[in-house]
C-alpha positions in Angstrom: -17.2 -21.2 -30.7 -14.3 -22.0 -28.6 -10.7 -20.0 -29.2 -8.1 -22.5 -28.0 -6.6 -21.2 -24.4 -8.7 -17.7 -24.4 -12.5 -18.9 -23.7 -15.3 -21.7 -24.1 -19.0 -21.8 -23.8 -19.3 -21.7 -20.7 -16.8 -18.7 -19.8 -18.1 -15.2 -19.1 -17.5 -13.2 -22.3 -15.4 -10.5 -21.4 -15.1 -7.3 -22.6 -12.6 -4.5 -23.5 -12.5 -1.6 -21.1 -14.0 1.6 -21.9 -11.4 4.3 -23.7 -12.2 7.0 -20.9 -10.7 4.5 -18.3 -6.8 5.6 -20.2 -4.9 7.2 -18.0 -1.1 8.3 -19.0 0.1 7.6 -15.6 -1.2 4.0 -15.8 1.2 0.7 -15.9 -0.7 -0.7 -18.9 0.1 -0.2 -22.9 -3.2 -0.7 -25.1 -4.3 0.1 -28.7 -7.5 1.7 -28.8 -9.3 1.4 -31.9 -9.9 4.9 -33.8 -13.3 5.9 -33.5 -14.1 3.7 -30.9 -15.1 3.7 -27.2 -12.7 0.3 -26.8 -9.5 -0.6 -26.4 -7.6 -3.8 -26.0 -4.5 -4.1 -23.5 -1.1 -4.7 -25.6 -0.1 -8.0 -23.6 -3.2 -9.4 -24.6 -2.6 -8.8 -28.3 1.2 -10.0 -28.5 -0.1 -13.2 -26.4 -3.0 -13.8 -28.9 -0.4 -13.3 -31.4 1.9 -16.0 -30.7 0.0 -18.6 -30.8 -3.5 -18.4 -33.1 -3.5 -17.5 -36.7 -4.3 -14.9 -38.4 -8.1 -15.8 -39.1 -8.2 -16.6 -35.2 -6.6 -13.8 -33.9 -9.0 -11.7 -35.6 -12.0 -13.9 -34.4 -11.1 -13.5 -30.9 -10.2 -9.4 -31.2 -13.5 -9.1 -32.5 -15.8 -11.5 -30.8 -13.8 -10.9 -27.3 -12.9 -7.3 -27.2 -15.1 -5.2 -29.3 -12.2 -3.9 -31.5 -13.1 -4.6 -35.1 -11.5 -6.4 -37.8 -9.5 -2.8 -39.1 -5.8 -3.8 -38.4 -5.0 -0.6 -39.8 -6.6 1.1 -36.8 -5.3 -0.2 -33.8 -2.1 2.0 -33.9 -2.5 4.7 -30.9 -0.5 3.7 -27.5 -1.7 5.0 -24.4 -1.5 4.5 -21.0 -4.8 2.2 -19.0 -5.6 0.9 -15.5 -6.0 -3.1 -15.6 -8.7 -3.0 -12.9 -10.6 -6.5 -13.4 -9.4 -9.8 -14.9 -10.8 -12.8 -16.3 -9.2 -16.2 -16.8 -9.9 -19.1 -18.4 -8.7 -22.4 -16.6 -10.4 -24.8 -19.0 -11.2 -28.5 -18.1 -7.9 -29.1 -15.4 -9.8 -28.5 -12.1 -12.8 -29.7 -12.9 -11.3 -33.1 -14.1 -9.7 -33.2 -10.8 -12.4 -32.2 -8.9 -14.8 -34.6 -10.9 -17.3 -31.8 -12.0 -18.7 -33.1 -15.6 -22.0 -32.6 -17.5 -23.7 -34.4 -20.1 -24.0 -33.3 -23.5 -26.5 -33.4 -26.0 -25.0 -36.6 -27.3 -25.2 -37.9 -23.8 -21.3 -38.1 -23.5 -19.8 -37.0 -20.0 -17.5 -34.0 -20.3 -15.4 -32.4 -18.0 -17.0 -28.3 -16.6 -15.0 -25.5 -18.4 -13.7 -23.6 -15.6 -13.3 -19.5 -15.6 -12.8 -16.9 -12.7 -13.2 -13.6 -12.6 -12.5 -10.7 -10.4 -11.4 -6.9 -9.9 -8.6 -5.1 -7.4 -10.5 -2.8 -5.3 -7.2 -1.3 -5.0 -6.4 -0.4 -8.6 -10.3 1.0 -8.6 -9.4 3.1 -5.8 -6.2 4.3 -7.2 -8.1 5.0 -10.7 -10.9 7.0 -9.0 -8.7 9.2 -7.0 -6.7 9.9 -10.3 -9.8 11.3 -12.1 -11.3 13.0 -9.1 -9.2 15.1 -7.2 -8.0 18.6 -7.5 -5.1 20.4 -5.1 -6.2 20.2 -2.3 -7.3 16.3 -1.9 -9.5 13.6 -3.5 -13.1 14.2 -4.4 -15.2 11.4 -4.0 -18.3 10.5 -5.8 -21.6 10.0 -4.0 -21.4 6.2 -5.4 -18.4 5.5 -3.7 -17.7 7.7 -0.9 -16.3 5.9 2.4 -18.8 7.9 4.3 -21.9 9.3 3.2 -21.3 12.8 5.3 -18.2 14.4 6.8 -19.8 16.4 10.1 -17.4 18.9 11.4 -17.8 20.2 14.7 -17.2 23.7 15.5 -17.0 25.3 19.2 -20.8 26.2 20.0 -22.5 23.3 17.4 -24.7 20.3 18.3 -22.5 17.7 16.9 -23.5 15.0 19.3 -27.5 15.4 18.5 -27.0 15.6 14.6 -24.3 12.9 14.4 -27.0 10.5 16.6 -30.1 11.2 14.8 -27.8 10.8 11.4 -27.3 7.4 12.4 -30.9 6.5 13.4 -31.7 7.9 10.0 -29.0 5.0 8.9 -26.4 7.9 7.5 -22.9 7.0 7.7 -21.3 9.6 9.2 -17.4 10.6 9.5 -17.5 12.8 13.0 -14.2 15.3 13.4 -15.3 16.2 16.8 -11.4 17.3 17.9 -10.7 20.1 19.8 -8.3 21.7 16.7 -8.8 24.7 14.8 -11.7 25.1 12.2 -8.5 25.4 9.3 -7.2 22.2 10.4 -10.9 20.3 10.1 -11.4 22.1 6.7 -8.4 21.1 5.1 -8.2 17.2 6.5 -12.0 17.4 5.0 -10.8 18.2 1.7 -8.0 15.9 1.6 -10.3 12.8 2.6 -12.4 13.9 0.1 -16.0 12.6 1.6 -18.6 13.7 -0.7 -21.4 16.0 1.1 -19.6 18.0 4.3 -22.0 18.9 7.0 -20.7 21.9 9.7 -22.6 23.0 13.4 -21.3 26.2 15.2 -22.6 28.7 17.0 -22.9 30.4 13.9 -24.9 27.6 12.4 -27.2 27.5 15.5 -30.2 25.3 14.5 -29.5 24.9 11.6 -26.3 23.0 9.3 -24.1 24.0 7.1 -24.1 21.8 3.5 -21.4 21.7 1.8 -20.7 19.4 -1.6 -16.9 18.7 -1.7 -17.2 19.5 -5.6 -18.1 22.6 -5.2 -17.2 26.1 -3.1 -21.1 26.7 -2.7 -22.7 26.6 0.8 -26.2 26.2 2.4 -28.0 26.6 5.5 -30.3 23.8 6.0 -32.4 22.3 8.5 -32.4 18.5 9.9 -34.6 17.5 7.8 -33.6 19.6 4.6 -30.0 17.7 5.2 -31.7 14.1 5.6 -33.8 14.6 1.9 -31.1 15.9 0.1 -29.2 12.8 1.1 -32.2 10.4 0.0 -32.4 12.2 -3.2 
């Protein structure tokens, strides 16, 4: 069914964001319901509010957010991150732009419009608040700008591995500057890339894995470094 100015049938049912996207630094009050892994913004409610009745508000809390009929229970104010929106903009572009179907009484009716869409920024924003620790941002696999951070140190093969990482169609973040090894370390934690990968002298054949998660280290060869990337 149709809840006047919020959706129709032909909208993308949208859904309330999950309760471990909260964050108390966040711009957006919402209510999550008790017990529950959902939570509706506070905007949405008071807009709701002022204008559908009691029976309708209801109807669209539960059928458009996933929050339950239990007024009791949406009482908890938190902080959340509006990262994605949808909107409904009923029948006014499509009248204008003459987009109508034909319904099963063979009437003409004008298309109910929607949009949807996210702000990559806000995502990026989110992320780095949940993944990070003192010394930078930790970046998930999933997301990482770069798949590998390579690090050059006096005495490594930096050139070879960084061109055979490419032909292996690795995307590869190359600090190849003539700085000290402390420097190269710490911008590496800062940006955060996922998997580091160090050649040195020390290395020698071999390269140095690193996961920016952790403090653990391993020798591996070419190949070694390639399949644990594919995994």
């Amino acid at each position: 069914g149709k809840i006047r100015g919020y959706y129709s049938d032909l909208e993308l049912d949208p859904t309330a964001m999950p309760s471990s996207s909260l964050y108390p630094s966040a711009e957006h009050t919402t209510y999550p319901k008790k017990d529950s892994q959902m939570v509706v913004e506070a905007r949405i409610i008071n807009d709701m509010k002022s204008h559908l009745s009691e029976e309708e508000f209801w109807y669209a809390v539960e059928h458009l957010y996933a929050v339950g009929r239990e007024k009791g229970k949406i009482k908890e104010e938190t902080g959340a991150v509006e990262v994605g929106n949808i909107f409904p903009l009923g029948t006014w572009y499509a009248e204008r732009m003459r987009v109508y179907y034909t319904d099963e009484k063979g009437l003409k009716k004008p298309v109910w419009f929607a949009s949807y869409g996210i702000g990559p920024t806000r995502v990026m924003g989110t992320l780095v608040e949940i993944s990070h620790d003192d010394r930078g941002i930790i970046w998930s696999p999933q997301v990482s700008p770069f798949d590998v951070h390579l690090i050059e140190l006096p005495g490594g093969k930096g050139r070879e591995i960084h061109d055979r990482l490419k032909k292996e169609e690795v995307d590869v973040l190359w600090d190849e500057r003539n700085i000290q090894a402390g420097v190269k370390f710490g911008d590496a934690d800062l940006i955060g890339i996922s998997i580091r990968l160090i050649t040195s002298e020390k290395t020698g054949d071999k390269i140095e894995w690193k996961e920016r998660k952790s403090d653990k280290t391993e020798l591996l060869t070419f190949e070694e470094v390639v399949n644990k990337l594919r995994k």
